[in-house]
C-alpha positions in Angstrom: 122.5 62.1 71.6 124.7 61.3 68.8 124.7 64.1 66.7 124.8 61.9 63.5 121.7 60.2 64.4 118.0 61.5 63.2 116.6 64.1 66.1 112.2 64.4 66.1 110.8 67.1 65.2 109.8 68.7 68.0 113.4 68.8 69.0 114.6 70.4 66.3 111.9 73.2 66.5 112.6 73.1 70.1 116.5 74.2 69.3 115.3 76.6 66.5 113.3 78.1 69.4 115.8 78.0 72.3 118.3 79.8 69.7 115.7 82.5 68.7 114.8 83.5 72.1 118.3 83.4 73.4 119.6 86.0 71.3 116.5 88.0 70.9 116.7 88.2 74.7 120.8 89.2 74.1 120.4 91.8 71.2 116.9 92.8 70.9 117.5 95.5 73.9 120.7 96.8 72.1 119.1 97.2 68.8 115.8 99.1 70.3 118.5 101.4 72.2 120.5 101.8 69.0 116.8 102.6 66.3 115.4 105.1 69.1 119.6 107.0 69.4 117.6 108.4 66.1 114.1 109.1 67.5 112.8 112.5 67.2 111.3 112.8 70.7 112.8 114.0 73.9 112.3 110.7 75.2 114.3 107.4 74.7 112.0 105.0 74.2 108.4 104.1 71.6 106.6 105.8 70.0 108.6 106.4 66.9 108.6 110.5 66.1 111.0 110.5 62.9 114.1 110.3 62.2 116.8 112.7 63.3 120.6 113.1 64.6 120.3 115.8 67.0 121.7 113.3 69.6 124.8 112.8 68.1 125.7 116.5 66.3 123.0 119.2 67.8 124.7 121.8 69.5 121.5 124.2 69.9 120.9 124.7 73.4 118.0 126.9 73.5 116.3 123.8 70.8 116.8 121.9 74.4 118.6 119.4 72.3 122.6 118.7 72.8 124.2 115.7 70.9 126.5 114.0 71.8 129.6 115.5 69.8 128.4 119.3 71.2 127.9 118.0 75.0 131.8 118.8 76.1 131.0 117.2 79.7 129.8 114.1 77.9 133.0 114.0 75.6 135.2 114.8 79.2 133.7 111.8 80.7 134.2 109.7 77.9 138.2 110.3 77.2 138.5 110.2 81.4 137.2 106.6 80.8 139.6 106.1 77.9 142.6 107.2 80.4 141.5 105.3 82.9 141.0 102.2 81.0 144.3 102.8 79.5 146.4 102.9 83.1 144.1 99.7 84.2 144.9 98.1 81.1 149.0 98.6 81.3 149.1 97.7 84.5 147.4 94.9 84.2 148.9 92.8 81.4 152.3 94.0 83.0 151.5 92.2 86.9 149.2 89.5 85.1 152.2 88.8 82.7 154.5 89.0 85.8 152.1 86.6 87.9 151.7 84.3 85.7 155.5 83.6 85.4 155.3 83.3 89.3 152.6 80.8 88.8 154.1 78.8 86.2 157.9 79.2 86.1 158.7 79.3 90.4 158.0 76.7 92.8 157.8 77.8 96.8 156.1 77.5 99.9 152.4 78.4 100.1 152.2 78.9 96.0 148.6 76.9 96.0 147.3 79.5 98.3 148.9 82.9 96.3 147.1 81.2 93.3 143.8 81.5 94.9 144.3 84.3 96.7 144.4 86.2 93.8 141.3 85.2 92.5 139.6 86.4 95.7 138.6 89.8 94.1 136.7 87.8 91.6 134.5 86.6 93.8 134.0 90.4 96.3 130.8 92.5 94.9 132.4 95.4 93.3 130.6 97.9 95.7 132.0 96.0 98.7 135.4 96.2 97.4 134.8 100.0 96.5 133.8 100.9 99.7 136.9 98.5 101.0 139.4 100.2 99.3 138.1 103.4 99.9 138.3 103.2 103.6 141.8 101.4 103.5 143.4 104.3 101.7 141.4 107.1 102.7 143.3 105.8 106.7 146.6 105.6 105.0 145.7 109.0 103.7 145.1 110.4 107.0 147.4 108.6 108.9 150.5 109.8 107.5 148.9 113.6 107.1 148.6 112.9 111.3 151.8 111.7 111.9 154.1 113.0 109.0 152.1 116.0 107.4 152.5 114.3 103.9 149.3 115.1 101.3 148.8 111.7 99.8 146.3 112.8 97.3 146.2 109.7 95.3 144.5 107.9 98.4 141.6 110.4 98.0 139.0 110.1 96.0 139.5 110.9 92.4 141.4 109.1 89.3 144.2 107.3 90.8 142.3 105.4 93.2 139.9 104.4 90.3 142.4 103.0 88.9 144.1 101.5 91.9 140.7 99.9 92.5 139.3 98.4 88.7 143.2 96.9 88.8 142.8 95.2 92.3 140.3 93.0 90.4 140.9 93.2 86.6 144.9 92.3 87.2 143.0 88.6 87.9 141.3 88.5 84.8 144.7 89.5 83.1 146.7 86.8 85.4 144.2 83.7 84.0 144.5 84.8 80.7 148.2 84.7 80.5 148.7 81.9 83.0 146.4 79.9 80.7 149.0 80.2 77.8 151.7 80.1 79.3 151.1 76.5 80.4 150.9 74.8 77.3 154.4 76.8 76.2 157.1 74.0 75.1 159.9 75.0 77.0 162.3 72.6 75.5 162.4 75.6 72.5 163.8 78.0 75.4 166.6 75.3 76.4 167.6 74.6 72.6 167.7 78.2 72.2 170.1 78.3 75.2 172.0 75.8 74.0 172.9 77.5 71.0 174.2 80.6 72.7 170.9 82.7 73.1 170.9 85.2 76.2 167.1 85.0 78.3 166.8 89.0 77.0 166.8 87.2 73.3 164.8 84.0 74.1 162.5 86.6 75.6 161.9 88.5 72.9 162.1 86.0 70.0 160.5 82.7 71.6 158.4 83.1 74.5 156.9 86.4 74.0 155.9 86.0 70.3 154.5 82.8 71.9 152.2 85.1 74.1 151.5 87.8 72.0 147.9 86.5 71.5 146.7 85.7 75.6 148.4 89.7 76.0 146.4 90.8 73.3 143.5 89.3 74.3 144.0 90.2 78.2 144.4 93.8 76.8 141.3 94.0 75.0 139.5 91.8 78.3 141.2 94.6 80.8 140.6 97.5 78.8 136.5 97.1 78.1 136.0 95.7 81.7 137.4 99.1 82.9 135.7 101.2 80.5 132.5 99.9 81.6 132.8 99.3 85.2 130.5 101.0 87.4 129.8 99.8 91.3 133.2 100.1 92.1 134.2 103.4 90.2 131.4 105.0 91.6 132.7 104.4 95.2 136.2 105.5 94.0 135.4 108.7 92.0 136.3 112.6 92.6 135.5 115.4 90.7 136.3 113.6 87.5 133.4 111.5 86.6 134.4 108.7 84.2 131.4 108.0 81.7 129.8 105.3 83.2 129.0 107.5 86.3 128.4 110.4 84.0 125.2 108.4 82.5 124.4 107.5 86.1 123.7 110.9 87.0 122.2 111.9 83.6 119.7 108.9 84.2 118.5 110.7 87.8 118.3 113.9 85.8 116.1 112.2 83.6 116.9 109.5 80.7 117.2 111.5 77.0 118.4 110.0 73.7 121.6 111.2 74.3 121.9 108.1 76.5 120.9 105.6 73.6 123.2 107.5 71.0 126.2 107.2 73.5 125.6 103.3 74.2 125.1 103.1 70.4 128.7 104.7 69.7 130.3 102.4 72.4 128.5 99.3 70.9 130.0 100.5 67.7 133.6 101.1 68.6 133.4 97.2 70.9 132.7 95.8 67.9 135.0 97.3 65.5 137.8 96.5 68.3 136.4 93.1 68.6 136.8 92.8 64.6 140.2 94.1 64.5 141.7 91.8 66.8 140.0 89.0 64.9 141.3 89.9 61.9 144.9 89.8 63.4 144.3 86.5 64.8 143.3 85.5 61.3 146.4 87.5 59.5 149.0 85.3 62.2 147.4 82.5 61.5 147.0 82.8 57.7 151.3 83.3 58.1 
């Protein structure tokens, strides 16, 4: 339909309706988790008992009560995401950035095929490749302890193969972020810069990655929350050091509290303070 043209009404109300529902259904969950963060009741859900903060700043024990900025395992779990995320994050913009000038900037022999092989993590449940990765290293592990007597501990469960495995997949994300950008770069402004005496250190730094400051940026932000908040295949990767999505996990079986709801409620604030500072650098670049 031409959007120009006169729509009936019942379409209209139709659209007003579609829209409601849709983002009831995507932020009315999120906003009851972040009202009952400030329930006064041991439990996290209706009815409402009063307002309170004990979930963020109690630190009374025997009151049964520990918030969230007293509960030093909780705080643990949360920086061991924020390391984690970090390492995931570095590594991959660095291979994305990497693959992506593979992809783009080389021509060889079976360079279809490496382009979709690397999107195959994509498409492998994240348990699966957990419990893949898992049983790959943790033979490597073993195999040279058998035959060498070398301790590779960052086969074993723990940190470093958390990492290992949220990279195997998130590098792919990073990798289609930068690839997309990449291809629309005018590379006649490398040759002229060439021309005129430039080294490839200088029309590195000065042309083509000012050019992709925004796809790294943005495959930063992308790698560093999809770490943070992955799950299935942490959980078949982790040691003794429980990231926080795995902390919740086992608070959850211990039974939910509102200490759950006041930590989703202080991620959901920090996303979207991220998410508003790199839109206001988008907007400061482009108001240049």
């Amino acid at each position: 339909m031409i959007p120009s043209l006169p729509r009936p009404l019942w379409l209209r109300a139709g659209t007003v309706f579609y829209a409601l529902a849709f983002f009831a259904f995507l932020f009315l969950p999120l906003l009851v988790v972040a009202v009952f963060a400030f329930n006064d009741a041991p439990y996290p859900a209706p009815p409402w008992r009063g307002f309170t903060l004990d979930w963020f700043l109690s630190g009374a024990p025997s009151s049964g009560r520990r918030g969230l900025f007293a509960d030093p395992a909780m705080l643990g779990s949360l920086w061991t995401s924020v390391v984690v995320a970090g390492w995931v994050t570095l590594l991959s913009v660095l291979v994305g950035t990497s693959n992506a000038f593979l992809i783009e900037r080389t021509q060889f022999r079976g360079k279809q095929a490496l382009s979709l092989l690397m999107l195959a993590p994509l498409v492998i449940p994240g348990v699966i490749l957990g419990i893949s990765i898992l049983a790959f290293a943790s033979r490597v592990a073993n195999l040279a302890d058998d035959l060498w007597g070398l301790e590779l501990d960052f086969l074993r469960p723990g940190l470093p193969l958390v990492v290992l495995g949220q990279f195997s997949y998130i590098v792919s994300i990073a990798t289609l972020t930068i690839t997309a950008r990449l291809k629309r770069f005018d590379r006649t402004l490398e040759d002229a810069a060439y021309n005129l005496g430039a080294s490839r250190a200088a029309v590195f730094t000065t042309i083509t990655l000012p050019y992709l400051q925004p796809a790294l940026i943005g495959a930063a932000a992308i790698s560093f929350l999809m770490s943070f908040e992955n799950f299935n295949t942490t959980l078949m990767l982790v040691g003794s050091d429980a990231p926080l999505t795995v902390m919740m996990y086992g608070r959850m079986r211990e039974g939910a509290t509102p200490v759950l709801n006041a930590v989703s409620l202080f991620l959901m604030v920090a996303s979207a303070l991220l998410a508003l500072t790199l839109l206001r650098g988008d907007k400061a670049k482009a108001s240049r």
